[in-house]
NUNU-766649 format. One record per residue (C-alpha): residue number from 1; residue in one letter; x, y, z. Coordinates in Angstrom, 1 decimal, always signed. Each point is the difference from the previous one (the first is absolute). Last residue first. Example, Ala and Ser with C-alpha at 12.3 -4.5 7.8 and 13.67 -1.06 7.14 Angstrom:
BEGIN
   pos   code       c1       c2       c3
     2      S    +13.7     -1.1     +7.1
     1      A     -1.4     -3.4     +0.7
END
This chain:
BEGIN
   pos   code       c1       c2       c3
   230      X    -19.5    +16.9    +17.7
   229      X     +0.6     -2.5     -2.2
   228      X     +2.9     -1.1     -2.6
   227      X     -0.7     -2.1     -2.8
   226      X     +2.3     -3.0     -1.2
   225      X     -0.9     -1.7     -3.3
   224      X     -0.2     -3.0     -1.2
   223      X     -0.4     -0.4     -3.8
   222      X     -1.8     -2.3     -2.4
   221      X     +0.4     -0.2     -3.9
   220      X     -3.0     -2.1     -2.0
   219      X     -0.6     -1.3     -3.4
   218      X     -3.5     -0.8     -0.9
   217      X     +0.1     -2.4     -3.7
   216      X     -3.2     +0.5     -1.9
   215      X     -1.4     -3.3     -2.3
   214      X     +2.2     -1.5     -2.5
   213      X     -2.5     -2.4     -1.5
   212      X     +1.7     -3.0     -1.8
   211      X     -2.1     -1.9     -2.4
   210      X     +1.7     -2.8     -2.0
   209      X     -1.4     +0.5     -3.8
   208      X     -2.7     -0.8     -2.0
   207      X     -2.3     +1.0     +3.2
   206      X     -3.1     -0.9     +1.1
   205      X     -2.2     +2.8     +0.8
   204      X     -0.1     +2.1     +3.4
   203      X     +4.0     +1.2     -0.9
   202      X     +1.2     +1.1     +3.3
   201      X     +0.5     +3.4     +1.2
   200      X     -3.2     -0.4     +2.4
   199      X     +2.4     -2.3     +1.8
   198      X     +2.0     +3.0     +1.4
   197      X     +3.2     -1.1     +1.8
   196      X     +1.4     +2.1     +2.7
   195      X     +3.8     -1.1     -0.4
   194      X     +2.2     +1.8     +2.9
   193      X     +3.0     +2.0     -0.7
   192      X     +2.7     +0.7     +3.3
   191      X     +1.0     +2.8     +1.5
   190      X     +1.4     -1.0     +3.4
   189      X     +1.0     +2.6     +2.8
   188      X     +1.3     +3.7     +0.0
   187      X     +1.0     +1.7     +3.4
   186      X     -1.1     +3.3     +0.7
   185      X     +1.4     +2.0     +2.5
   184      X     -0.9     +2.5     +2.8
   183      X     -3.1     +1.3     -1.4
   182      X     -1.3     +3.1     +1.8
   181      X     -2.4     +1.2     +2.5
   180      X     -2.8     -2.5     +0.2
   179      X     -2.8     +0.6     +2.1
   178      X     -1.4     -0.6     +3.1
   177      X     -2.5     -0.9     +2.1
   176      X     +0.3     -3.8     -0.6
   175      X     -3.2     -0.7     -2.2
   174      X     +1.4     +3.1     -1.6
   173      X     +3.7     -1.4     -0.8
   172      X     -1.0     -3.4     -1.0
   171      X     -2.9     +1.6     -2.5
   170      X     +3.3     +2.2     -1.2
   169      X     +2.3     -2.4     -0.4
   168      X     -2.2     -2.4     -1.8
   167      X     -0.5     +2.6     -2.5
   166      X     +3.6     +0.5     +0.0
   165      X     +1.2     -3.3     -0.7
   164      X     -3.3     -0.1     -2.8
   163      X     +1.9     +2.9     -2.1
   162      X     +3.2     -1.6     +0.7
   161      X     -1.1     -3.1     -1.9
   160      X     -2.0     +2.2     -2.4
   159      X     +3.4     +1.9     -1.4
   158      X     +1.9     -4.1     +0.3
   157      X     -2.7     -1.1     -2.7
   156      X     +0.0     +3.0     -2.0
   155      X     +4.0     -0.6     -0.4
   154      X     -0.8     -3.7     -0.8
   153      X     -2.3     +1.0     -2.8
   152      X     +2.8     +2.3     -1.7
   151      X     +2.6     -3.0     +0.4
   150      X     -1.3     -2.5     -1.3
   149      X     +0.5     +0.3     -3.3
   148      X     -0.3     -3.4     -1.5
   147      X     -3.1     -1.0     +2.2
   146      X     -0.2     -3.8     +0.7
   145      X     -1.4     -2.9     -1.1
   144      X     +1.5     -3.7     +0.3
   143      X     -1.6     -2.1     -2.5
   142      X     +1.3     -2.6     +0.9
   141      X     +1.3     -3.2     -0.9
   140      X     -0.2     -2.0     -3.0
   139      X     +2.0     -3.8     -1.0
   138      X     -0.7     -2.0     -3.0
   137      X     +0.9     +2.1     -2.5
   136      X     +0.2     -1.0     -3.3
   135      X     -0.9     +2.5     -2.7
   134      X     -3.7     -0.3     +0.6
   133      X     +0.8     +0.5     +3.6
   132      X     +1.8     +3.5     -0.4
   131      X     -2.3     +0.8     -2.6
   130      X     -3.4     -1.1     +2.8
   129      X     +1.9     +2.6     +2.5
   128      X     +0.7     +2.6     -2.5
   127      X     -3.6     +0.3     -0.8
   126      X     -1.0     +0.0     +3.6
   125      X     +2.5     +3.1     +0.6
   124      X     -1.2     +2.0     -2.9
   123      X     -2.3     +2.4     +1.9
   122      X     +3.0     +0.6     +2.6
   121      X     +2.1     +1.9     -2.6
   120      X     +3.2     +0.5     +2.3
   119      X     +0.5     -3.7     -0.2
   118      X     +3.3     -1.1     +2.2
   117      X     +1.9     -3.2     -0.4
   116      X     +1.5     -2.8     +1.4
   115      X     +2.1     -2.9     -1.6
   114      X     +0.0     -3.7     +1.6
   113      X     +2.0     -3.2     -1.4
   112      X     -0.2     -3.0     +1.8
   111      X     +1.5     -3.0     -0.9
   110      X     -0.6     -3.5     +0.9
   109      X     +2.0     -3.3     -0.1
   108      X     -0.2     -3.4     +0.3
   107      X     -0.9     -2.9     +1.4
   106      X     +2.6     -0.6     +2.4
   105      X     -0.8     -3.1     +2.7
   104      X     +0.2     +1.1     +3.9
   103      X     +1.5     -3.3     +1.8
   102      X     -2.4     -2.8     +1.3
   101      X     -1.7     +0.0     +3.2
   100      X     -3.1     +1.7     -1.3
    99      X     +0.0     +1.0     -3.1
    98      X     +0.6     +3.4     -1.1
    97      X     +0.5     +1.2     -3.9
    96      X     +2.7     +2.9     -0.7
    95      X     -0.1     +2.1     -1.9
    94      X     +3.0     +2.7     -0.6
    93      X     -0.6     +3.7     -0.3
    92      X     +0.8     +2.9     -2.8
    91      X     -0.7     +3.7     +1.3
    90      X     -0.5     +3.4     -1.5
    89      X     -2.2     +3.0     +1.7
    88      X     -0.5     +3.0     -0.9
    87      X     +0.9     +0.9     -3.6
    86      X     -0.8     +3.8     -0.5
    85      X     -3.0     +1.7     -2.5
    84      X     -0.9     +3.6     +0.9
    83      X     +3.4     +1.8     -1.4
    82      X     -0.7     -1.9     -2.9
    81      X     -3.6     +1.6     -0.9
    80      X     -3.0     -1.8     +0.3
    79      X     -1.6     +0.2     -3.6
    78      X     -2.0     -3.2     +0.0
    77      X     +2.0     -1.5     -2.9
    76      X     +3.0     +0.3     +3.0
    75      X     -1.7     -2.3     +2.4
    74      X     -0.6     -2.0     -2.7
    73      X     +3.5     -0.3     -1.0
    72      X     +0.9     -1.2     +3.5
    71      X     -2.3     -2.9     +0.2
    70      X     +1.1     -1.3     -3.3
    69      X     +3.6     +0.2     +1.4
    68      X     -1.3     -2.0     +3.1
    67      X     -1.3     -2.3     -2.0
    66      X     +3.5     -0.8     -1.8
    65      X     +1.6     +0.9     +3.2
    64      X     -1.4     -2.9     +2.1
    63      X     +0.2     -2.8     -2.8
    62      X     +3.7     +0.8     -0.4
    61      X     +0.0     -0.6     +4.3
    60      X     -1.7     -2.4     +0.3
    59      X     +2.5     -2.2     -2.7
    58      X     +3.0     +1.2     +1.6
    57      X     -0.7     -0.6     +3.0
    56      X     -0.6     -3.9     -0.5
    55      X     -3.6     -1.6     -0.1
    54      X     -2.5     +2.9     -0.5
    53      X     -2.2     +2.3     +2.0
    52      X     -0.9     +3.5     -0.8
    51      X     -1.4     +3.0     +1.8
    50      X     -0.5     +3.2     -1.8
    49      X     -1.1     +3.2     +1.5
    48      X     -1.8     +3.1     -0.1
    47      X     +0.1     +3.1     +2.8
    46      X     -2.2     +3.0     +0.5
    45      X     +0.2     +3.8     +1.1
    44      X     -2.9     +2.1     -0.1
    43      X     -0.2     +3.5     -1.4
    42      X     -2.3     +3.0     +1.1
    41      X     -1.5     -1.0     +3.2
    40      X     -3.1     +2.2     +0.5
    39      X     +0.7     +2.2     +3.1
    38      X     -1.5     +0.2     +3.6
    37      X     +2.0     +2.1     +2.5
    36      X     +0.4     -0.7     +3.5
    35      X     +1.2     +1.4     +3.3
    34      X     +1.5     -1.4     +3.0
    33      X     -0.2     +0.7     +3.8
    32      X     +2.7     +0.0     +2.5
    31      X     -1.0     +3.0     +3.1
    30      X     +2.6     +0.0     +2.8
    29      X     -1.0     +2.8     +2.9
    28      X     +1.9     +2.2     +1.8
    27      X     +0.0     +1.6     +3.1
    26      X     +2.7     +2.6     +0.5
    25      X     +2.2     -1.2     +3.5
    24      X     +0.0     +2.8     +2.9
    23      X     +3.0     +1.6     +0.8
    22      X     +1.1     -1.6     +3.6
    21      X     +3.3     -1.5     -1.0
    20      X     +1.0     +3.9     -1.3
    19      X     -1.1     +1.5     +3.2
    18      X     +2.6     -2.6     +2.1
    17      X     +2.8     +1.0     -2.7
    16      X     -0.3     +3.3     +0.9
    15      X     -0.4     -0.6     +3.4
    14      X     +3.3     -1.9     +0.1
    13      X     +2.2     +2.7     -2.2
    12      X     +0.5     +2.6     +3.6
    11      X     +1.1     -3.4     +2.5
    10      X     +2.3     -1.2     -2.8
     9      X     +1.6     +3.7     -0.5
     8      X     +0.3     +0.1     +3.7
     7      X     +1.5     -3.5     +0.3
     6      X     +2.9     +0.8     -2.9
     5      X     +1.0     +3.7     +2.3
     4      X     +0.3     -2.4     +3.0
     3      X     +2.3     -2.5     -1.9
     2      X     +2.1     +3.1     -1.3
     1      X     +0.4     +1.7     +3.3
END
């Protein structure tokens, strides 16, 4: 009685489930777009450094931090604060001179001393460079701009990314016949800054000290997003 009672219930549940496989799908459609947002970089981040070679160690490096001490105390003449001045790179290397078929030959020695450093008053950025030279340097890199605060323009950024995901949305919809329903999910993407540089911001007459033009810098969000049809 029991196993017939079990096949009755089985035989009442299977068009249920039957009408539940046949519900029709939503259509949806994937939209990823990104948005930008144009600022004016507002400190740029540089680096100085002091390379010296000598016979023994010891000898390259005393010569390396008297310069490099030199080096340092510019940095600070210029008004960059501690908390924007940290060593970045410190290495001391064998020579060695090649010949062919004959064993490698030391020369020497060289040191490499590195400290980076942020400017947050981007009109005195050329000055410092020619200080940090004049007081020894023989190794520059950057500038490397960015916006300190970031985080307002980024926010715009990602608003207009979602802003264009639905635009595209709804000319995919139409050209479709349809239209969008609702959003199912957004997914966030890259956000990422991107120098624009702006060579009118140039000096046009010679300069007495090293140019550097900071230009615009566009930082971007993107999103993908998931719209439902009907």
């Amino acid at each position: 009685m029991r196993t017939l009672l079990l096949a009755a219930a089985l035989l009442l549940a299977a068009p249920a489930l039957g009408a539940a496989d046949d519900a029709p799908h939503p259509t949806t459609l994937t939209v990823t777009a990104e948005g930008h947002v144009d600022r004016a970089p507002d400190v740029a981040d540089l680096s100085g450094g002091v390379v010296t070679q000598a016979p023994t160690a010891a000898a390259a490096l005393a010569a390396n931090a008297t310069r490099m001490t030199g080096v340092i105390a510019a940095i600070r003449r210029a008004g960059i604060a501690e908390r924007d001045i940290q060593t970045s790179g410190l290495s001391l290397q064998p020579q060695y001179r090649y010949t062919n078929g004959e064993a490698p030959v030391l020369t020497g020695y060289q040191v490499t001393n590195t400290v980076g450093f942020t400017v947050r008053n981007l009109a005195d950025a050329g000055r410092l460079v020619d200080a940090l030279v004049a007081a020894g340097a023989n190794q520059i890199n950057g500038p490397n701009f960015r916006v300190d605060d970031s985080a307002g323009p980024l926010d715009a950024a990602r608003t207009a990314a979602v802003a264009t995901a639905r635009a595209r949305a709804d000319l995919y919809a139409a050209a479709a016949g349809l239209h969008v329903r609702r959003i199912r999910s957004i997914v966030e993407g890259s956000e990422r800054p991107e120098p624009r540089p702006l060579m009118m911001m140039a000096r046009a007459k010679v300069a007495d000290t090293t140019p550097i033009a900071p230009g615009e810098m566009t930082l971007a969000a993107s999103v993908t997003v998931v719209f439902e049809l009907d």
